[in-house]
C-alpha positions as CSV (number, residue, x, y, z in Angstrom):
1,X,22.8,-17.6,13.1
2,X,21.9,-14.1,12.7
3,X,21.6,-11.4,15.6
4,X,18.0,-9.9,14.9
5,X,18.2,-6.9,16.8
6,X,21.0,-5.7,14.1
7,X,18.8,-6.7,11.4
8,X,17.5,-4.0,9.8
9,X,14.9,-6.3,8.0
10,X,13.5,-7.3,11.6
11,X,13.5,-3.6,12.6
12,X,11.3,-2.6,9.9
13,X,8.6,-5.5,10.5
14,X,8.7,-4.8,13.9
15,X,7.6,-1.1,13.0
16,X,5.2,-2.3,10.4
17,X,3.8,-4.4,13.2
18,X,3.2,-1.5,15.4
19,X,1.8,0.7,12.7
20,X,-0.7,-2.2,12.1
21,X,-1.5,-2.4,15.8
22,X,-2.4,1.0,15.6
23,X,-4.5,1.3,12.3
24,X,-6.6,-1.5,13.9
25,X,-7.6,0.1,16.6
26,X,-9.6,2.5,14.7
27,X,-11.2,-0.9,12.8
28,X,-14.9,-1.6,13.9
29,X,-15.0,-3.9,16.7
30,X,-17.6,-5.9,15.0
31,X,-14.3,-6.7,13.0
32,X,-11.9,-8.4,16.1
33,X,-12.7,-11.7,15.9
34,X,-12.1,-12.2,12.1
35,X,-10.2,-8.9,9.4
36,X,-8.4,-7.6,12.8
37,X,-7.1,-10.8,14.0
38,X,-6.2,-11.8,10.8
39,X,-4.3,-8.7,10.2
40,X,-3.0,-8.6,13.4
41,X,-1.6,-12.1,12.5
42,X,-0.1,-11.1,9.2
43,X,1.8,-8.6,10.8
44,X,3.4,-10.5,13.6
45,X,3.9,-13.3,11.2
46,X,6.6,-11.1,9.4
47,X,8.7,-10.4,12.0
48,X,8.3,-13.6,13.3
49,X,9.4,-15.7,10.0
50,X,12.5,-13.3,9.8
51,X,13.5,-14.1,13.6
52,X,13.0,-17.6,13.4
53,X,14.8,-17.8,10.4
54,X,17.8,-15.7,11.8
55,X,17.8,-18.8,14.4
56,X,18.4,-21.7,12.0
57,X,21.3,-23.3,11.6
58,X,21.7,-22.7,7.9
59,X,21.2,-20.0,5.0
60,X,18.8,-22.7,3.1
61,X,16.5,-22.9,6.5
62,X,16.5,-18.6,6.3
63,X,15.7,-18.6,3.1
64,X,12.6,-20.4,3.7
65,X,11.7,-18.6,6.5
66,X,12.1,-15.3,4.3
67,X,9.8,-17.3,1.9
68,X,7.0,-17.1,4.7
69,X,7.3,-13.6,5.9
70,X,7.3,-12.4,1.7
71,X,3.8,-14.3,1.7
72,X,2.8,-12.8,5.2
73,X,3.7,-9.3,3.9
74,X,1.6,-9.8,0.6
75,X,-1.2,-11.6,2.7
76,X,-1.0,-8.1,5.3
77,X,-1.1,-5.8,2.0
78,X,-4.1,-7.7,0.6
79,X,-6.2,-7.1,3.8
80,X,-5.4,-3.6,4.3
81,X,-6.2,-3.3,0.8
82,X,-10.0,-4.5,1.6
83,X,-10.6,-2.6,4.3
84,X,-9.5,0.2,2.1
85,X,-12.4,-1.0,0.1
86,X,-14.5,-1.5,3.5
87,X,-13.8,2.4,4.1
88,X,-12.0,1.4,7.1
89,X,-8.7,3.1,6.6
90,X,-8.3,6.2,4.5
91,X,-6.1,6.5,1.4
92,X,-3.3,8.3,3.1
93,X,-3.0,5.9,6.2
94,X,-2.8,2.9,3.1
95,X,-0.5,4.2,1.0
96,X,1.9,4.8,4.3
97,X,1.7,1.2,5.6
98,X,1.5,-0.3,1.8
99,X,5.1,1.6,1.2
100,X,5.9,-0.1,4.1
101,X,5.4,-3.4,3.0
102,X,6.9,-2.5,-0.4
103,X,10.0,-1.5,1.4
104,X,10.0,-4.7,3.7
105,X,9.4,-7.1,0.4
106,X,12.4,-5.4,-1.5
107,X,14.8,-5.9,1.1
108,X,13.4,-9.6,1.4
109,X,14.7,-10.0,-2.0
110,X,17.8,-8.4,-1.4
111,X,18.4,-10.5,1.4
112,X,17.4,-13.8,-0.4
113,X,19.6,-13.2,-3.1
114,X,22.8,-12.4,-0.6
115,X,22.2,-15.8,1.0
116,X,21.3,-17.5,-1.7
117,X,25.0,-16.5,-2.7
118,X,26.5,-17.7,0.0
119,X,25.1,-21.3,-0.8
């Protein structure tokens, strides 16, 4: 079992998470029941994945866990990429939160391959 708050994985999806929280709110509210909810729910789901992963009891049960949150992050960068394409969120605000999820997938990998080197 890992401690989450030291991971610096967690920290950054918890910041991405906020950052997302906060890009939706300028969304239009015609939008909350279906792109802001789902994007809301990308978000979370990254931090989540890597928490409930840092529960398990081995590195095979992170890895999959990791697994998730990679696809969450890539689900997250493809609807902030359409409502890019919506004119919803300027180019500026994307590119910020998109090198954010670029940053959270690398150390994914990093972190997949360190386990999967302890197996």
């Amino acid at each position: 079992m890992h401690k989450i708050e030291n991971l610096k994985i967690w920290q950054k999806s918890i910041e991405l998470s906020k950052r997302v929280y906060k890009i939706t709110e300028n969304l239009p509210q015609d939008e909350k029941y279906g792109l802001i909810s789902q994007i809301k729910r990308s978000s979370v789901s990254v931090a989540s994945n890597i928490a409930e992963g840092a529960g398990r009891n081995s590195n095979n049960e992170f890895l999959y866990f990791l697994g998730i949150a990679n696809g969450s992050v890539y689900e997250l960068q493809t609807q902030l990429i359409l409502c890019h394409e919506l004119n919803f969120i300027k180019q500026n605000k994307l590119t910020d939160i998109i090198g954010l999820c670029t940053e959270i997938q690398k150390m994914i990998y990093s972190f997949q391959s360190s386990l999967k080197s302890r197996i």
